[in-house]
TIVEX-56374 format. One record per residue (C-alpha): residue number from 1; chain; x, y, z. Coordinates in nm, 3 decimals. Last residue first. Example, Ala and Ser with C-alpha at 12.3 -4.5 7.8 and 13.67 -1.06 7.14 Angstrom:
2
(rec 2; A; (1.367; -0.106; 0.714))
(rec 1; A; (1.230; -0.450; 0.780))
# end
This chain:
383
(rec 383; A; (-3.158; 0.499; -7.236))
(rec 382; A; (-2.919; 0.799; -7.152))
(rec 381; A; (-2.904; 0.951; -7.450))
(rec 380; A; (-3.339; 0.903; -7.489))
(rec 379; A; (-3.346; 1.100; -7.189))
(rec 378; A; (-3.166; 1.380; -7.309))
(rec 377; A; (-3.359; 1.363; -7.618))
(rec 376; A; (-3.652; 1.467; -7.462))
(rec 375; A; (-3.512; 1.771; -7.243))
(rec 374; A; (-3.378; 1.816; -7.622))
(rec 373; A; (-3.756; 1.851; -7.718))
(rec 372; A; (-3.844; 2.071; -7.445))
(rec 371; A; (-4.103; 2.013; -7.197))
(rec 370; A; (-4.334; 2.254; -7.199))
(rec 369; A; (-4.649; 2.113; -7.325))
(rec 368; A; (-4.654; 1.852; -7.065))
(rec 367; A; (-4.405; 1.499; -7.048))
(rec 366; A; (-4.603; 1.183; -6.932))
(rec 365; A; (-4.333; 0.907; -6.908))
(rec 364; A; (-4.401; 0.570; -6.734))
(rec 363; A; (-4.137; 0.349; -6.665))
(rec 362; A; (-4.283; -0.066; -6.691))
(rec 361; A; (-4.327; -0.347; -6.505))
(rec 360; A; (-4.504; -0.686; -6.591))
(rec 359; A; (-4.676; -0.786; -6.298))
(rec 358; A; (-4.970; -0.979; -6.458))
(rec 357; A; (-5.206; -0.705; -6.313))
(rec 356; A; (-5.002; -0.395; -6.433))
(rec 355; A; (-4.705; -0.251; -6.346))
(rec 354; A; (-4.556; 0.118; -6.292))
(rec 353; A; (-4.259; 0.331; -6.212))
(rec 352; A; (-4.290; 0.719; -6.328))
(rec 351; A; (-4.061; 0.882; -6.438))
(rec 350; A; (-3.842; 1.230; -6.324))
(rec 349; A; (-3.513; 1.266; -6.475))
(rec 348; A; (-3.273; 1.425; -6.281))
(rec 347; A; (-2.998; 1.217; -6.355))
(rec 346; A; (-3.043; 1.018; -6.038))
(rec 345; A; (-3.407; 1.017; -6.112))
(rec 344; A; (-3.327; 0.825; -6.474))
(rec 343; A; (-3.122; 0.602; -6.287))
(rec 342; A; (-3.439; 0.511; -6.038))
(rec 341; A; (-3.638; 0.419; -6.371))
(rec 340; A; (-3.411; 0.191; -6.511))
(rec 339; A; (-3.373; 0.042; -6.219))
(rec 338; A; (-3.724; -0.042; -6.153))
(rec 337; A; (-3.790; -0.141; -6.468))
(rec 336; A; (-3.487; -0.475; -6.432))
(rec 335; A; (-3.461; -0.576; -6.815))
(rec 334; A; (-3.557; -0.875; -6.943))
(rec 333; A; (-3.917; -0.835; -7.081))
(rec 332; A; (-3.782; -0.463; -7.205))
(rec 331; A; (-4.009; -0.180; -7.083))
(rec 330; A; (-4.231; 0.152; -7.234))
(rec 329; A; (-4.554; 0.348; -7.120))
(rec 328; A; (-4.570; 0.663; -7.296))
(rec 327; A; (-4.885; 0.902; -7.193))
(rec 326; A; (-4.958; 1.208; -7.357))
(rec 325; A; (-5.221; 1.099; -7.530))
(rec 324; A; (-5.361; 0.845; -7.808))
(rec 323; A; (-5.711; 0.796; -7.949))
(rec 322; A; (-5.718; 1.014; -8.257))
(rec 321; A; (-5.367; 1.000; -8.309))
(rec 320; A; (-5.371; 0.657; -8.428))
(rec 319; A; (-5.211; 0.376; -8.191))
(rec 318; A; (-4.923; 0.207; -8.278))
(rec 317; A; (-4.703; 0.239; -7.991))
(rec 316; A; (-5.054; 0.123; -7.773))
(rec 315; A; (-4.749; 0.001; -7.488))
(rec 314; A; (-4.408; 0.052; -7.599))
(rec 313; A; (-4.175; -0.219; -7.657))
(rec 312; A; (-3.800; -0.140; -7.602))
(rec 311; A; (-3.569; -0.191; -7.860))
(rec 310; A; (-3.404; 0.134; -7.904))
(rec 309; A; (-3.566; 0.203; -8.206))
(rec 308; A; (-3.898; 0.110; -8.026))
(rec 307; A; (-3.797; 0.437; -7.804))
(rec 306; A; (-3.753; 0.616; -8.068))
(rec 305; A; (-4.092; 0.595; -8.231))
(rec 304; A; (-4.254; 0.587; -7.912))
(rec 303; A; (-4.077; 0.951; -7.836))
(rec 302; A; (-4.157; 1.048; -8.200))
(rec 301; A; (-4.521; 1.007; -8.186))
(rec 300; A; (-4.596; 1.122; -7.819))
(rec 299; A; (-4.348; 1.450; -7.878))
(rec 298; A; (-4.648; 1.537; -8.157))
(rec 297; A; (-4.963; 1.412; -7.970))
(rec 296; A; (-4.861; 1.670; -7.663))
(rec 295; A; (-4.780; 1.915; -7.880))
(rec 294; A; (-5.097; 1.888; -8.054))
(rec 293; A; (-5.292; 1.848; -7.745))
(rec 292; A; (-5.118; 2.167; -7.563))
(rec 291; A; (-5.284; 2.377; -7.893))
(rec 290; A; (-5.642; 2.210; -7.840))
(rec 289; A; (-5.593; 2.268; -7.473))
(rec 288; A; (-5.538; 2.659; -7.534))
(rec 287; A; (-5.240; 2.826; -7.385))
(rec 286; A; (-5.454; 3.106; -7.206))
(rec 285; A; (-5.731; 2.799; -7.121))
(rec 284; A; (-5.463; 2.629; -6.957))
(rec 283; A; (-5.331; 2.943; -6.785))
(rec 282; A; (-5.636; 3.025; -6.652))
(rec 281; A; (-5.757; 2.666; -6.554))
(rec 280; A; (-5.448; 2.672; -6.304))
(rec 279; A; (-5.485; 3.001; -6.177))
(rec 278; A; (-5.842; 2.873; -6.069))
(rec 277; A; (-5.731; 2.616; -5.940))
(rec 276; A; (-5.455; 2.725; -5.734))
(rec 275; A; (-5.742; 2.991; -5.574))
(rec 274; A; (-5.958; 2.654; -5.485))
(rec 273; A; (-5.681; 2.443; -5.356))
(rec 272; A; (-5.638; 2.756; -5.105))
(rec 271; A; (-6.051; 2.785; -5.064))
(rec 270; A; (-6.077; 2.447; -4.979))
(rec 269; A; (-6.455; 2.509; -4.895))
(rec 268; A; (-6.633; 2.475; -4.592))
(rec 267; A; (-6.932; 2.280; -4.611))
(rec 266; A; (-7.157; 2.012; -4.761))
(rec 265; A; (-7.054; 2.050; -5.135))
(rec 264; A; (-7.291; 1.791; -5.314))
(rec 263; A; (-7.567; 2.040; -5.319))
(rec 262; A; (-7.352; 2.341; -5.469))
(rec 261; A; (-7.428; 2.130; -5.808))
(rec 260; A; (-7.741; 2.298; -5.846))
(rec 259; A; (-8.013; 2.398; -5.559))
(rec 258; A; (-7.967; 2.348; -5.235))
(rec 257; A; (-8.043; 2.076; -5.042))
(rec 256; A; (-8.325; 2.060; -4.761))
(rec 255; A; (-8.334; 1.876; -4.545))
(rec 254; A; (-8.630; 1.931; -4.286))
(rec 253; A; (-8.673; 2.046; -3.921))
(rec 252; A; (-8.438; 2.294; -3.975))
(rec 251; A; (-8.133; 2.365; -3.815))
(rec 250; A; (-8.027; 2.768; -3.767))
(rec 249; A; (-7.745; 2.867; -3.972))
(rec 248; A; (-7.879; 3.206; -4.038))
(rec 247; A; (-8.125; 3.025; -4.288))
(rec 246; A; (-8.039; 2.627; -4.283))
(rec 245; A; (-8.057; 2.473; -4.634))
(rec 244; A; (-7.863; 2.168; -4.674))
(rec 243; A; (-7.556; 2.196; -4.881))
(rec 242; A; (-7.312; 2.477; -4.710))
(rec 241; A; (-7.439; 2.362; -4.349))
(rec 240; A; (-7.396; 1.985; -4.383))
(rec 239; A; (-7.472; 1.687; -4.530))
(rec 238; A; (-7.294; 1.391; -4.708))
(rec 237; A; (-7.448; 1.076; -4.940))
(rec 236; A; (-7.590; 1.338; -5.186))
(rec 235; A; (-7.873; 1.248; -5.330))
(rec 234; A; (-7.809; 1.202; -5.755))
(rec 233; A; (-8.217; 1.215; -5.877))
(rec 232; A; (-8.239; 1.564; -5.860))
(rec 231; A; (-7.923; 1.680; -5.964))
(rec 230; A; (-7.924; 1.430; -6.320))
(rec 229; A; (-8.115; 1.742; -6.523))
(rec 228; A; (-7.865; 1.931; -6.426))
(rec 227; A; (-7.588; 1.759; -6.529))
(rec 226; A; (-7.302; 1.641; -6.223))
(rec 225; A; (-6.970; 1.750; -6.293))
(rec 224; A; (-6.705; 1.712; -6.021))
(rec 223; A; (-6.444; 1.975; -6.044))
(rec 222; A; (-6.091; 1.911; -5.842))
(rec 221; A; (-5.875; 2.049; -5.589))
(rec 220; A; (-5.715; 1.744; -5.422))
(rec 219; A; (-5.391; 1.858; -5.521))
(rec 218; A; (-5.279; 2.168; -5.654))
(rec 217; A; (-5.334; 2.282; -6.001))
(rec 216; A; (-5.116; 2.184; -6.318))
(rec 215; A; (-5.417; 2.077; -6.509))
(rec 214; A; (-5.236; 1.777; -6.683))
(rec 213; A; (-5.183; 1.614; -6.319))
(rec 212; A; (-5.298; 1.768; -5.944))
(rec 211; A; (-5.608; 1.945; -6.090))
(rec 210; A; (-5.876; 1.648; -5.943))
(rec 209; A; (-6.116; 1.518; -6.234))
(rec 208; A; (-6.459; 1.404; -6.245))
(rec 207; A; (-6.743; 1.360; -6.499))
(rec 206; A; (-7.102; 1.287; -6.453))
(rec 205; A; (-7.381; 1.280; -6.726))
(rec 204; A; (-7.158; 1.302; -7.061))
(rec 203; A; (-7.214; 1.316; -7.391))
(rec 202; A; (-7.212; 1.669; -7.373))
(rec 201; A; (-6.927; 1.659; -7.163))
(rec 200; A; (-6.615; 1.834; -7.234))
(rec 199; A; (-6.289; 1.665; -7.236))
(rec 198; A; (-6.035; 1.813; -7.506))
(rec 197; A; (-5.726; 1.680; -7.429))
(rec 196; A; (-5.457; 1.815; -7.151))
(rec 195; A; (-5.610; 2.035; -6.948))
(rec 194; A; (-5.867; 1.703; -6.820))
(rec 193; A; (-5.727; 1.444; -6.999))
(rec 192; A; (-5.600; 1.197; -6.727))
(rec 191; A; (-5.851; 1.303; -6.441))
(rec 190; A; (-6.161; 1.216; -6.647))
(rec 189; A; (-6.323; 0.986; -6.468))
(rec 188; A; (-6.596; 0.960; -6.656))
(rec 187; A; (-6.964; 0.847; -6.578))
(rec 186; A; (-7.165; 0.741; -6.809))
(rec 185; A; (-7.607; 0.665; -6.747))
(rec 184; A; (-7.767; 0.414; -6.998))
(rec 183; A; (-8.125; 0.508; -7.126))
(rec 182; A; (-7.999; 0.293; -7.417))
(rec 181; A; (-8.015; 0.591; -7.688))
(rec 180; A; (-7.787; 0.758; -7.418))
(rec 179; A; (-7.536; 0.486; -7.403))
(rec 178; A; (-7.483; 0.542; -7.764))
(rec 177; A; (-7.377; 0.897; -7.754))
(rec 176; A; (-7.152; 0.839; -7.441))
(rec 175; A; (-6.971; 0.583; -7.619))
(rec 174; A; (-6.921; 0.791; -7.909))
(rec 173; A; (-6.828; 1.125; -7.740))
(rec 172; A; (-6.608; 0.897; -7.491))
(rec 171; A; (-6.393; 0.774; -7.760))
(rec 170; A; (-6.154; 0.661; -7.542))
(rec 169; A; (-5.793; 0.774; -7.468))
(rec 168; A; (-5.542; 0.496; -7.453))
(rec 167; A; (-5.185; 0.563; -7.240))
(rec 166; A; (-5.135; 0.232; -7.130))
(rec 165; A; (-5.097; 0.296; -6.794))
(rec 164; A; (-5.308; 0.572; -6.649))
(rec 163; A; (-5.570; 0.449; -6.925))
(rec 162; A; (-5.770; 0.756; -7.077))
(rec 161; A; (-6.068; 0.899; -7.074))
(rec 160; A; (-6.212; 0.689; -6.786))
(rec 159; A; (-6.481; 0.466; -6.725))
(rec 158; A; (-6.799; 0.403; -6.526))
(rec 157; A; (-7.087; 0.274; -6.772))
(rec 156; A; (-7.431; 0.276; -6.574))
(rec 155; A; (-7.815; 0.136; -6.546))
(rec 154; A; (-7.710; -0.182; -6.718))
(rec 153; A; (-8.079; -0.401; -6.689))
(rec 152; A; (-8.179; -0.392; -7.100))
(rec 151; A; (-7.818; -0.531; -7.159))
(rec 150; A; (-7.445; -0.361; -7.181))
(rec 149; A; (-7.107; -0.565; -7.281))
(rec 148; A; (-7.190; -0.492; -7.688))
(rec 147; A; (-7.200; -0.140; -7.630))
(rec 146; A; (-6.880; -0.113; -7.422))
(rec 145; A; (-6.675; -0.281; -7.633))
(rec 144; A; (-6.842; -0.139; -7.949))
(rec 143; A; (-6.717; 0.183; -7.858))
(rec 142; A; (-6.372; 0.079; -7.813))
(rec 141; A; (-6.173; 0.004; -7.439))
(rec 140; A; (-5.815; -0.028; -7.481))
(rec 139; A; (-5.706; 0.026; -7.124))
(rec 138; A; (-5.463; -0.270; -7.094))
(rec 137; A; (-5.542; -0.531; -7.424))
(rec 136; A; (-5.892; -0.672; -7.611))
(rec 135; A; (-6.143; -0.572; -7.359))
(rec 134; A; (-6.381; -0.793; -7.150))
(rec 133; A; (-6.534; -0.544; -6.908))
(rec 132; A; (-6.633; -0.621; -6.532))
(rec 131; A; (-6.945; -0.636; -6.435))
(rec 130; A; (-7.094; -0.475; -6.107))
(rec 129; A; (-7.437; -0.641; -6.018))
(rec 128; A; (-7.618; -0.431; -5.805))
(rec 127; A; (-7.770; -0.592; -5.409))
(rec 126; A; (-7.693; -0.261; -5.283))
(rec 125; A; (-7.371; -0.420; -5.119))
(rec 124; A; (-7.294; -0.453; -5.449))
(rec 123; A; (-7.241; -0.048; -5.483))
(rec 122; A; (-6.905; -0.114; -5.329))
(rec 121; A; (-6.731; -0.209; -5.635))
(rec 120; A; (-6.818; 0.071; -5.813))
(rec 119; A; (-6.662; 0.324; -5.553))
(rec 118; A; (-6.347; 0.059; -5.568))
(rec 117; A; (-6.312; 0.057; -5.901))
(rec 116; A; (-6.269; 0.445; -6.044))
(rec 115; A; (-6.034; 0.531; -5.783))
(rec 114; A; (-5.837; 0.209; -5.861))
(rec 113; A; (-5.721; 0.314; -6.149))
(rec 112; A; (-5.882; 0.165; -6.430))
(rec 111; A; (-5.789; -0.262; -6.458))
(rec 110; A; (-6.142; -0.385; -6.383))
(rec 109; A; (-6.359; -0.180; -6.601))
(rec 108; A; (-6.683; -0.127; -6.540))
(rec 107; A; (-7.009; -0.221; -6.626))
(rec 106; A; (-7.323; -0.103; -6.349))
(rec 105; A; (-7.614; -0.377; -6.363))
(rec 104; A; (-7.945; -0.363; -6.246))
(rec 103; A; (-8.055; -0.730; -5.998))
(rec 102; A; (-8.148; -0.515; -5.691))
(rec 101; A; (-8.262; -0.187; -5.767))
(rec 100; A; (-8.014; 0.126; -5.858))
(rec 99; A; (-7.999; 0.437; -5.603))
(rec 98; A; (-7.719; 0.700; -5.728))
(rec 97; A; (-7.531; 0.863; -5.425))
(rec 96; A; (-7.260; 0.643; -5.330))
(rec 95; A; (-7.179; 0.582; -5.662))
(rec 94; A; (-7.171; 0.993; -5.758))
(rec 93; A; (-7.021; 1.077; -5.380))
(rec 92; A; (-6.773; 0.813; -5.407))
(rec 91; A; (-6.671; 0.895; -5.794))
(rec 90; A; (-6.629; 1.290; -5.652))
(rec 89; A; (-6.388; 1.147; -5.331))
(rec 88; A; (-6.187; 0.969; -5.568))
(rec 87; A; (-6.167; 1.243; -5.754))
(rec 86; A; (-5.991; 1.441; -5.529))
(rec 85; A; (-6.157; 1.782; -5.404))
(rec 84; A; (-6.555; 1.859; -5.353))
(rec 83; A; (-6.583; 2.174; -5.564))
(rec 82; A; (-6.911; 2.121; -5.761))
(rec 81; A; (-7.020; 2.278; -6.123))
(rec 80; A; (-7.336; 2.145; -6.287))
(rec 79; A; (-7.429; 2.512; -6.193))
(rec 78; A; (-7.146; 2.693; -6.392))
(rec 77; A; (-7.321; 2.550; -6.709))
(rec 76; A; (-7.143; 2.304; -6.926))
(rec 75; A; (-6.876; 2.323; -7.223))
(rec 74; A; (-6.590; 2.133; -6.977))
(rec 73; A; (-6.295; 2.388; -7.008))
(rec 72; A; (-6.577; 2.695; -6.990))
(rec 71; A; (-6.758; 2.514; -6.717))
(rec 70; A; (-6.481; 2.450; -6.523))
(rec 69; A; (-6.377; 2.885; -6.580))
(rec 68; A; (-6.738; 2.990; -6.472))
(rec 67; A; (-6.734; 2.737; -6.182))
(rec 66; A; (-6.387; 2.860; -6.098))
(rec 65; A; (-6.465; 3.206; -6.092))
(rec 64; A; (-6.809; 3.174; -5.905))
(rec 63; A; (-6.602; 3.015; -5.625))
(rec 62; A; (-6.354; 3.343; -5.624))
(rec 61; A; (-6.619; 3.556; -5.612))
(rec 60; A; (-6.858; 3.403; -5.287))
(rec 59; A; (-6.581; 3.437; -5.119))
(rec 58; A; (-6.279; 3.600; -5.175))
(rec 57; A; (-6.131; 3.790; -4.855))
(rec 56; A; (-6.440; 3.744; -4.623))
(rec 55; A; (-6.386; 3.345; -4.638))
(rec 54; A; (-6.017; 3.405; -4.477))
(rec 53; A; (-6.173; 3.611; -4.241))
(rec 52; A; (-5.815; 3.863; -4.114))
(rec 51; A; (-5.467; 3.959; -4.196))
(rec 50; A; (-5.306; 3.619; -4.189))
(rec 49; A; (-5.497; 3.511; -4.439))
(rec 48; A; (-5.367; 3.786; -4.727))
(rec 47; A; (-5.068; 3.587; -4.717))
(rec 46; A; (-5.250; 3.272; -4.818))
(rec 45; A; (-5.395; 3.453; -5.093))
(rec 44; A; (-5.039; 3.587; -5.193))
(rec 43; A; (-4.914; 3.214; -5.145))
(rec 42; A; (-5.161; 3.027; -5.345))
(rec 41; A; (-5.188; 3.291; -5.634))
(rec 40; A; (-4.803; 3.276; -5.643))
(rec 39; A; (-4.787; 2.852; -5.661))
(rec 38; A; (-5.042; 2.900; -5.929))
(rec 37; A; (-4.851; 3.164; -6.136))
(rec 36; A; (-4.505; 3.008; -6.056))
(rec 35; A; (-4.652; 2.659; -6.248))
(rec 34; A; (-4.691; 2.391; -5.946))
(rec 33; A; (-4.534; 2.065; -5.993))
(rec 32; A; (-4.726; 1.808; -6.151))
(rec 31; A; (-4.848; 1.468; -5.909))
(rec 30; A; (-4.880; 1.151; -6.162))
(rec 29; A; (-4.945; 1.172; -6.492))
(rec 28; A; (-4.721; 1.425; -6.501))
(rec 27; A; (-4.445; 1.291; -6.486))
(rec 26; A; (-4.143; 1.331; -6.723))
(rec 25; A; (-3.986; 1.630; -6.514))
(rec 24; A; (-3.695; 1.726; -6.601))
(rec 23; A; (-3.494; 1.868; -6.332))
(rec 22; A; (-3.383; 2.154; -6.143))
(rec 21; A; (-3.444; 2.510; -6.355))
(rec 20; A; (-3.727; 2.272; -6.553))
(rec 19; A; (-3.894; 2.235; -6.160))
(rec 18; A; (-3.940; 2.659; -6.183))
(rec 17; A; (-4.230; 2.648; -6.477))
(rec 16; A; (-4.322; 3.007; -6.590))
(rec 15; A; (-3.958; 3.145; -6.495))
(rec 14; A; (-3.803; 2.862; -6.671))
(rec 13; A; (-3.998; 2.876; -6.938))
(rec 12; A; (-3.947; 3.237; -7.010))
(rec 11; A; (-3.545; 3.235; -6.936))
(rec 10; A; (-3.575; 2.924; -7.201))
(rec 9; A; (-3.742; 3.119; -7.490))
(rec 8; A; (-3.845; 2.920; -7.784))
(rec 7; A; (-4.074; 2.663; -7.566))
(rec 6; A; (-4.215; 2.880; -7.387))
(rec 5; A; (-4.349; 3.206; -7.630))
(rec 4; A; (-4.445; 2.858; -7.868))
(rec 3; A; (-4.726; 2.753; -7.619))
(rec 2; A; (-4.832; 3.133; -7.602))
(rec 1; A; (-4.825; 3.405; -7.350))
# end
């Protein structure tokens, strides 16, 4: 099945993608619903539970699938692979678990999500200064941001790849390149590309992403990425019987983790989030990500385009291709957001409401590769 196989045949789309029988569904930014493959995987697996060990029905194969799949979408090795579920669970485990001396300096950015704050934040109570970046407008963060907010005592850049408002994508190759000529660790959070832009991470040390938005898998079943040659000094801040060696689950006198990213997965897997997941990354890689980023960058351009025709401004409108997504963020100063955004549900058009720090409110749309083009300009007809 191709990109194009969906969007020229509506009985195929609509079998592939069930919500586009109901709705149109402008979100997915936020929570996706399920593609029919992943939802089936999910329910024939869980199906196959009833009849016996649910571990004795897939594992170890169906965890070696999805490491060999996340490290295919990420260009990494299936060991700097770890199932551990939302990614603000991964961030915790990375900030909880990386030991900086008192008076080093982690640089974030304020106004991310919240998920990729708060872990940050609490690294103070380590005696580490967390900075907050000066940037230029919501989520526009440049190379030479980042490189000229850093010092000799900045141990780590947190970021992500792409503002959940504004819709910029980062140069993370570039940042990433440069922090590593500073000794510098980067972190992404990379939840708002991952299936839907290229995100791989050779400029990366630690990257994590939960399925639930571009990667059309179920929630809280996501990859953290840790590099190898990071495993050693990243301890992880949880134990148990999956992660700490214990031969015929007996208790040893000494922890012991295990080797590769399985360390930072203390025990039983979410092996139902883990079967979505995989069907998820299947049919990503199937469609390509470098063939949904097109599409993606294509309805971008002409949905801002027509939406500023309609005089509404839309935030990063401008923006070159290169660091744009699939994220529109649009409002009128004197128009009620809100209300906009609740008619568009009542036509079965499915937004997302949002606001930033000054409280300026905006709808939110984050249409996927198979959204159709007059799904699109139904929207527009009723703006």
């Amino acid at each position: 099945m191709t990109l194009e196989d969906i969007l020229n045949n509506e009985e195929l789309r609509q079998h592939e993608f069930p919500v586009a029988r109901q709705q149109i569904f402008l979100a997915h930014a936020g929570d996706c619903p399920l593609p029919r493959r992943v939802a089936e995987a999910i329910a024939k697996y869980a199906r196959e539970c009833t009849t016996g060990d649910q571990e004795s029905l897939i594992y170890p194969l169906i965890l070696e699938r999805g490491r060999a799949l996340g490290a295919k979408l990420l260009n990494c090795q299936p060991g700097e692979i770890a199932f551990v579920g939302p990614t603000s669970l991964a961030l915790s485990f990375i900030a909880s678990g990386l030991k900086f001396r008192k008076g080093e300096n982690v640089l974030i950015y304020f106004d991310d999500y919240p998920s990729n704050v708060y872990p940050w934040l609490a690294m103070a109570d380590q005696g580490v200064e967390v900075r907050m970046m000066n940037i230029r407008g919501l989520g526009v963060i440049r190379p030479k941001d980042v490189i000229g907010q850093v010092d000799e005592n900045t141990r780590l850049v947190a970021l992500a790849s792409c503002h959940f408002i504004s819709g910029y994508r980062i140069d993370y190759q570039t940042i990433g390149k440069e922090l590593r000529k500073r000794n510098i660790l980067f972190c992404l959070d990379a939840i708002q590309t991952l299936g839907a832009f290229a995100t791989t991470t050779e400029d990366v040390d630690l990257l994590a992403a939960d399925a639930h938005k571009w990667l059309l898998g179920p929630c809280g079943a996501g990859l953290l990425f840790v590099r190898s040659s990071l495993q050693e000094r990243l301890t992880p801040p949880i134990y148990g019987w999956n992660n700490v060696r214990c031969p015929n689950y007996v208790a040893q006198e000494q922890i012991v983790f295990r080797k590769t990213a399985q360390k930072y997965e203390a025990g039983t897997h979410n092996l139902l989030g883990i079967v979505g997941l995989v069907a998820a990354m299947e049919l990503i890689l199937e469609l390509g990500v470098d063939n949904i980023a097109r599409e993606l960058l294509r309805k971008r351009a002409w949905l801002a385009s027509a939406l500023k025709a309609k005089g509404y401004s839309v935030l990063e409108a401008d923006a070159g291709s290169e660091v744009s997504s699939g994220i529109i963020s649009f409002y009128k100063p004197d128009m009620d957001m809100p209300a906009l955004q609740q008619k568009l549900l009542e036509a079965h058009i499915v937004t997302s409401p949002r606001a930033d720090r000054t409280g300026q409110k905006y709808v939110r749309l984050s249409p996927h590769f198979y959204n159709t083009d007059a799904e699109l300009h139904r929207l527009l007809d009723l703006l």
